[in-house]
LUMBA-946449 format. One record per residue (C-alpha): x, y, z negated. Coordinates in nm, 4 decimals, always signed. Each point is the difference from the previous one (the first is absolute). Layout:
<atoms>
ATOM         xx         yy         zz
ATOM          X          Y          Z
...
</atoms>
This chain:
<atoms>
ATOM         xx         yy         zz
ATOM    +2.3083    +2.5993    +1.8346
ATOM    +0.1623    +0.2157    -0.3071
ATOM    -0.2409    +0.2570    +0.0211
ATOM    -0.2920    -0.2816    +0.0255
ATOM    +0.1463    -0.1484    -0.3485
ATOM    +0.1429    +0.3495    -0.1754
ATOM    -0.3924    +0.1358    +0.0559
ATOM    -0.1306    -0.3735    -0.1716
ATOM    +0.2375    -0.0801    -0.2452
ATOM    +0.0854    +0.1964    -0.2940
ATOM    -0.3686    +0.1373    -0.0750
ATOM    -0.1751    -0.0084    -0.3322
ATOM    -0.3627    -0.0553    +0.0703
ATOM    -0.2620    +0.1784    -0.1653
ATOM    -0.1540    -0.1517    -0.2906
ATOM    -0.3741    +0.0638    +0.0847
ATOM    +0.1127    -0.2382    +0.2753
ATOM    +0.1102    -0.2897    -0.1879
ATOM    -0.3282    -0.2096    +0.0165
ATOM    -0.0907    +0.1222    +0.3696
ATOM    +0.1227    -0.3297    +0.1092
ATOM    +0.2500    +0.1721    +0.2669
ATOM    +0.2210    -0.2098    +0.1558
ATOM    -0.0976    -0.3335    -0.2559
ATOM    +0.1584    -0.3116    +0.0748
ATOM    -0.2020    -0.1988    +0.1853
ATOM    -0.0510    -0.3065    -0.1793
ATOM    -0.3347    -0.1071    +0.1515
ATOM    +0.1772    -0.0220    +0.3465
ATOM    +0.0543    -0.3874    +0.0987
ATOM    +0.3365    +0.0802    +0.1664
ATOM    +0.1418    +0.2356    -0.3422
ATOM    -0.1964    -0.2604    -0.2134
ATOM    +0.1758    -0.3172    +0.1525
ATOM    +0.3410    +0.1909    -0.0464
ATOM    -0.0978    +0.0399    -0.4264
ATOM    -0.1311    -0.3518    -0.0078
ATOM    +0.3657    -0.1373    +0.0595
ATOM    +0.1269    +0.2331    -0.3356
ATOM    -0.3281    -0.1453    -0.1729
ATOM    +0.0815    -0.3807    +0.0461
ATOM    +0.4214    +0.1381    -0.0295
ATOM    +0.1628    -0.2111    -0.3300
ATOM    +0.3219    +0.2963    +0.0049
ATOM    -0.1795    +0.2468    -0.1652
ATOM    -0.2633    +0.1567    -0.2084
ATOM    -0.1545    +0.2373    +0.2723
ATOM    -0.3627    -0.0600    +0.1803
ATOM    -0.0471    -0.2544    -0.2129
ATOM    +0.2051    -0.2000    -0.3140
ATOM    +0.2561    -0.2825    +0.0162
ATOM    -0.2012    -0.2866    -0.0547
ATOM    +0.1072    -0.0779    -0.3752
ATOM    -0.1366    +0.3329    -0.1152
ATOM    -0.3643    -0.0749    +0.1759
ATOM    -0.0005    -0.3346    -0.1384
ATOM    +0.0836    +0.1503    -0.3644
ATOM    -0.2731    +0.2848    +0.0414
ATOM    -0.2264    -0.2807    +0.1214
ATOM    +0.0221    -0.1717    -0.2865
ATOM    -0.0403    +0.2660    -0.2437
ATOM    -0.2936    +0.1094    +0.1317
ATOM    -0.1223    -0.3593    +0.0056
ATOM    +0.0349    -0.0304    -0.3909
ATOM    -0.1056    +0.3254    -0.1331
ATOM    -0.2907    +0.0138    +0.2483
ATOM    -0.1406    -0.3246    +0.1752
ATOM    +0.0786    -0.2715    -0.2695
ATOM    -0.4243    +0.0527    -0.1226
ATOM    -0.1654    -0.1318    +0.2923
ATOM    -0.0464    -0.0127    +0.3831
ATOM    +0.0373    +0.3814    +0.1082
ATOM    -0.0091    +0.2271    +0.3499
ATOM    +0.3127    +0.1765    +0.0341
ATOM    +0.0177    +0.2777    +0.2294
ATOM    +0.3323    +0.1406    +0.1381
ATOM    +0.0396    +0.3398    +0.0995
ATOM    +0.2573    +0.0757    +0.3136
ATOM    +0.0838    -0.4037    -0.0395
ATOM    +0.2576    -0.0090    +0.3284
ATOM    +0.0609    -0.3461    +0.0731
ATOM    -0.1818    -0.1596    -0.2825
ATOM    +0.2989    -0.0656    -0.1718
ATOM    -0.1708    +0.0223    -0.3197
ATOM    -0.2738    -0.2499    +0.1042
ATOM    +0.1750    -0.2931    +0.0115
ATOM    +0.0256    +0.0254    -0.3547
ATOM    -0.3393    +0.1581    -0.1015
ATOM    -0.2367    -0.2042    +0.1934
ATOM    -0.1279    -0.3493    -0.0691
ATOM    -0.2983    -0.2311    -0.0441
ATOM    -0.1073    +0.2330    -0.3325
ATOM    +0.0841    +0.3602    +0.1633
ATOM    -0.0772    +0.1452    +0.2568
ATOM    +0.2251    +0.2499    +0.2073
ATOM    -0.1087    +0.2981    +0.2687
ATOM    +0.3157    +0.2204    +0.0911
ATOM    -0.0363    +0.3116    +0.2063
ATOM    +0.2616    +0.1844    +0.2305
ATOM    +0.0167    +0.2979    +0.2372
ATOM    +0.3033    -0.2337    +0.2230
ATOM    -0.1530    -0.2272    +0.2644
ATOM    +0.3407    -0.2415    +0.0438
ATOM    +0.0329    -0.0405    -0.4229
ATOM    -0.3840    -0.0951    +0.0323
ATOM    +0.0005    -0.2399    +0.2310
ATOM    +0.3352    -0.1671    -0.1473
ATOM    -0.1657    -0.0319    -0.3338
ATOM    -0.3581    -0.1641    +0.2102
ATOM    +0.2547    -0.2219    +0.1149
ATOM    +0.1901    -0.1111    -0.2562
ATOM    -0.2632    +0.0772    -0.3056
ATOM    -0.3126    +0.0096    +0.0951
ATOM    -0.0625    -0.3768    +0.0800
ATOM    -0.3454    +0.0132    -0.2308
ATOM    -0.2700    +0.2188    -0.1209
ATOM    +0.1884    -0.0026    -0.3119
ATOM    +0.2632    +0.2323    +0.1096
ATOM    -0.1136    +0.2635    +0.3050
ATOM    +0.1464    +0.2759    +0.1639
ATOM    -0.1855    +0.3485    +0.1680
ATOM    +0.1862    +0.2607    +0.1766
ATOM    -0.0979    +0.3538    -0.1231
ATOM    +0.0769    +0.3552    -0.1687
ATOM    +0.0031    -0.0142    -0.3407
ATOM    -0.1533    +0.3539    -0.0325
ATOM    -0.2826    -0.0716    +0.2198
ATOM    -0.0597    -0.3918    +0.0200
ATOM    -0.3094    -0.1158    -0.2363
ATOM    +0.2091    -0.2355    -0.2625
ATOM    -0.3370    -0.2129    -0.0276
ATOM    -0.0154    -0.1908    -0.3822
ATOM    -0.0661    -0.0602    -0.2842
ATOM    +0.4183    -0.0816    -0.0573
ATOM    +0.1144    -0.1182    -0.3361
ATOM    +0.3423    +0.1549    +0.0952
ATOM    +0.1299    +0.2403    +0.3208
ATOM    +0.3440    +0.1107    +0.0028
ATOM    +0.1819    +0.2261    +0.1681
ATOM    +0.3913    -0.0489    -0.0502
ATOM    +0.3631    +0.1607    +0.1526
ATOM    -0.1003    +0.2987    -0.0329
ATOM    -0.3057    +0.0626    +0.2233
ATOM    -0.1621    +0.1974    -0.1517
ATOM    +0.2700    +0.2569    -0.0118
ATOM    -0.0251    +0.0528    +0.3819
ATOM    -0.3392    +0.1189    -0.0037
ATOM    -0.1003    +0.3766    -0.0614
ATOM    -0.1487    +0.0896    -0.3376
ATOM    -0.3572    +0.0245    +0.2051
ATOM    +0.0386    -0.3449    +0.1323
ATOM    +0.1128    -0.1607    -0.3169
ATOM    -0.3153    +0.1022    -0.1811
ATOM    -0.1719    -0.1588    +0.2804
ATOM    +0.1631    -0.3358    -0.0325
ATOM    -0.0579    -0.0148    -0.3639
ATOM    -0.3364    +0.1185    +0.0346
ATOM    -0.0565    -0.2786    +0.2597
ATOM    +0.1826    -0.2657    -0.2442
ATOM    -0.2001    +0.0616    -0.3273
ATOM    -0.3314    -0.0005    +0.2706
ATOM    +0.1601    -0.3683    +0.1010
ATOM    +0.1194    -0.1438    -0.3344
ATOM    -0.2597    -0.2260    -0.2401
ATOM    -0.0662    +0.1459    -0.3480
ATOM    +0.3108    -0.0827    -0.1818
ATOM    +0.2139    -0.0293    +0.2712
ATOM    +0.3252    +0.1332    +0.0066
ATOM    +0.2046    +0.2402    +0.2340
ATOM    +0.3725    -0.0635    +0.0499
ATOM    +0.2007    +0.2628    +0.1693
ATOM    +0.3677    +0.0150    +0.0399
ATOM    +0.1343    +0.3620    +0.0716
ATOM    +0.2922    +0.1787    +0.0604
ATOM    +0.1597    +0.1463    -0.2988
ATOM    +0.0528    +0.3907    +0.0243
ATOM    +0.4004    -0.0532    -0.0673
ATOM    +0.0196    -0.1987    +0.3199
ATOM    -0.2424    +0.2059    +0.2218
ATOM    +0.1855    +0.3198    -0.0685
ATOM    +0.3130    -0.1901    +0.0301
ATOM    -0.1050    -0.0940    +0.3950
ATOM    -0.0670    +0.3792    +0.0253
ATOM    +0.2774    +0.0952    -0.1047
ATOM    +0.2751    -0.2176    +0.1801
ATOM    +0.2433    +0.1225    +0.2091
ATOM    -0.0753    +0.0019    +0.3882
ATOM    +0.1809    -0.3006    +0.1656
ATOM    -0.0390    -0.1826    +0.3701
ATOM    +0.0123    -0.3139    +0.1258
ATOM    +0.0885    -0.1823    +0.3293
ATOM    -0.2234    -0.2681    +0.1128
ATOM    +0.1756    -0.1985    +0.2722
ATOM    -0.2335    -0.2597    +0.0613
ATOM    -0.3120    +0.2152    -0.0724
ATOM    -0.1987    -0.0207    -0.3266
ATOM    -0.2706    +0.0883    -0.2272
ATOM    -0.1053    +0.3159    +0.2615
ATOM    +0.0748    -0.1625    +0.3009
ATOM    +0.1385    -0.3004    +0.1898
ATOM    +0.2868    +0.1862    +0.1785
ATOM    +0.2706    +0.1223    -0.1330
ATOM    -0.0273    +0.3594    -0.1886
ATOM    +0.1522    +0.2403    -0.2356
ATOM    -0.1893    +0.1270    -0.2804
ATOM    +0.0677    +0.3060    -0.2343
ATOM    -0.1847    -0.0399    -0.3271
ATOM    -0.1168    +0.3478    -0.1506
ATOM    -0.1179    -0.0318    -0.3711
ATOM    -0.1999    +0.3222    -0.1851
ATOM    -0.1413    -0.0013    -0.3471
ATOM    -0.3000    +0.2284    -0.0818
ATOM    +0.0273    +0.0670    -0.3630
ATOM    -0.3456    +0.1787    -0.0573
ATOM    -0.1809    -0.3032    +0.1674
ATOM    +0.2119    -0.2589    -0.1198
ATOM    +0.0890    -0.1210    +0.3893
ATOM    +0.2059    -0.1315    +0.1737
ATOM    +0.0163    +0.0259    +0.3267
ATOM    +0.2148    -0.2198    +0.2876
ATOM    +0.0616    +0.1059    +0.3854
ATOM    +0.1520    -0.2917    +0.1959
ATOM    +0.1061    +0.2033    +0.3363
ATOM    +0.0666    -0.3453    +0.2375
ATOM    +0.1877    +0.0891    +0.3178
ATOM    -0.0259    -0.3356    +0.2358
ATOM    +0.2641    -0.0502    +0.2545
ATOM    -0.0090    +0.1680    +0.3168
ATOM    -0.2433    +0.2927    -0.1039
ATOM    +0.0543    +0.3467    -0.0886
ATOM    -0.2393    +0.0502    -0.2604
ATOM    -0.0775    -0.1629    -0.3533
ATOM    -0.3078    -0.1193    -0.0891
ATOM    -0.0542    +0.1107    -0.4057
ATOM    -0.2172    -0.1612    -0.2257
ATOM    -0.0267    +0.0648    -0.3864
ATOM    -0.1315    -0.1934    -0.3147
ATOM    -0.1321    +0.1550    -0.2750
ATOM    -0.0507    -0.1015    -0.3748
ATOM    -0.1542    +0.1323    -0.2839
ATOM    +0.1622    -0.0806    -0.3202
ATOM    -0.2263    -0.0520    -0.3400
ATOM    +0.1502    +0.0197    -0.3072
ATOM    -0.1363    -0.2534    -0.2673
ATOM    -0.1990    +0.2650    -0.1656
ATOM    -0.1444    +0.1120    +0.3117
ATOM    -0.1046    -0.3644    +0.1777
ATOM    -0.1513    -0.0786    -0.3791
ATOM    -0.2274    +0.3339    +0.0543
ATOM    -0.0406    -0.0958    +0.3488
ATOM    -0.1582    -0.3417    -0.1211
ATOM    -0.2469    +0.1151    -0.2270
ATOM    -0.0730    +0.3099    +0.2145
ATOM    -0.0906    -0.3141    +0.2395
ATOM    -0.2542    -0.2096    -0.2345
ATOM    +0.2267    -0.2030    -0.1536
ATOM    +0.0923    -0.0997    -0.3559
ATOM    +0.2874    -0.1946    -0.2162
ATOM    +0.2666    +0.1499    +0.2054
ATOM    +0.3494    -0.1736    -0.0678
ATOM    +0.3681    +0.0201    +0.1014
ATOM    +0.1423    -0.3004    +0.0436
ATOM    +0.3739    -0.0205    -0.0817
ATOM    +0.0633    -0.3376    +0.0546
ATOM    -0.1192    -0.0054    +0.3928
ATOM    +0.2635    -0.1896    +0.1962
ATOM    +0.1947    +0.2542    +0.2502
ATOM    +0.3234    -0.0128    +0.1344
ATOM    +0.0695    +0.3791    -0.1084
ATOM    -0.1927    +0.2511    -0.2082
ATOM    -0.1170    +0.2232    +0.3182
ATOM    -0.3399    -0.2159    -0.0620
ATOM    -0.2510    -0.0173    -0.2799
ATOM    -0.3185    -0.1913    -0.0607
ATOM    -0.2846    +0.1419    -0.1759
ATOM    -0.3058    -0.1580    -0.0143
ATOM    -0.3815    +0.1436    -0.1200
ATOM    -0.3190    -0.2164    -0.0496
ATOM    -0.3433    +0.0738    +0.1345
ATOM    -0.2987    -0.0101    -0.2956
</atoms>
């Protein structure tokens, strides 16, 4: 079993393999979806998805800068649960969320999506058609960031295609500080006695972090070794950080115009920005 983990553990990978998608959490599969869906709907802390106080204050303020004109179609980008559409949807706008997890989607058909004012489509961002015209599509916690520089070009591509003329883009990303920060944490483990997010028995896992300076990466390997085997099972996550400079070039490069930082977007730390960018 040592050898099994010293040959695993401990290796930097390359970076031309950092978008080969390798060992990528699998958060399309219903079992691994199911497990993140407990963390989504989870009021002790600010990962999956926010405490519900800071989605309720985002909510708002997207509300009064941005559907306070008129009935509107809102589209939501990697929605989860539909946490957001509670608040977004009623009998002047109109609400489609899309997400690659099959347990988050059918929670939020459940518990949302209780009228053709608010629906819900299971589907990859990069390759699902986004349909339209949308007065406003968002994409927020940091999606974007999790995407490879090809892809994200795609889903802004597909966006501005999707959004009405004068519609606006709203994407919140994670700030460069706070991806290289990820990257560049120390290597830690946990014990998971009653299983977890990787798996429903118990497990250890040991956490690898690497930062890739020249592509502005950072790179996670969760190595998950389930009781009674022999051998972990790795998986990695990947994100591309964008300074502001860069996601404002990325924007335009993209189609759009009026590209702003907004300083005043409710989050709970400043790992997250929003910037938004209008179609004309």
């Amino acid at each position: 079993m040592k050898n099994r983990i010293y040959d695993i553990v401990g290796v930097t990978p390359e970076a031309d393999s950092l978008w080969q998608g390798e060992h990528k959490i699998p958060w399309n599969d219903p079992a691994f979806s199911a497990r993140i869906l407990a963390e989504h709907l989870s009021q002790e802390h600010h990962l999956a998805s926010r405490k519900r106080t800071f989605i309720e204050a985002q909510a708002s303020w997207i509300r009064s800068r941005f559907l306070n004109s008129g009935p509107a179609a809102i589209l939501d980008l990697g929605c989860g649960p539909g946490l957001y559409s509670r608040l977004l949807a009623d009998q002047r706008h109109q609400y489609l969320g899309i997400d690659f997890s099959p347990a988050s989607i059918e929670y939020a058909t459940q518990e949302y999506g209780t009228s053709d004012q608010c629906v819900f489509r299971l589907g990859n961002v990069v390759e699902t058609d986004f349909g339209g015209p949308f007065d406003v599509i968002m994409m927020v916690y940091g999606e974007l960031n999790v995407f490879a520089p090809s892809q994200c070009r795609q889903i802004l591509a597909k966006a501005h295609a999707a959004l009405a003329l004068g519609g606006t883009l709203l994407i919140e990303h994670q700030c460069l500080h706070a991806v290289k920060g990820v990257g560049e944490a120390p290597n830690s483990w946990t014990r998971a006695e009653s299983g977890g997010l990787f798996a429903d028995e118990p497990y250890v896992c040991l956490t690898e972090n690497h930062w890739f300076e020249e592509e502005a990466v950072a790179l996670q390997c969760f190595h998950v070794l389930t009781s009674g085997q022999d051998k972990p099972v790795s998986y990695r996550s990947t994100t591309k950080a964008w300074s502001d400079e860069e996601m404002t070039a990325l924007l335009i490069e993209s189609g759009f115009s009026e590209v702003r930082h907004h300083r005043d977007w409710p989050v709970p730390d400043d790992g997250l920005a929003l910037v938004s960018a209008v179609k004309e």
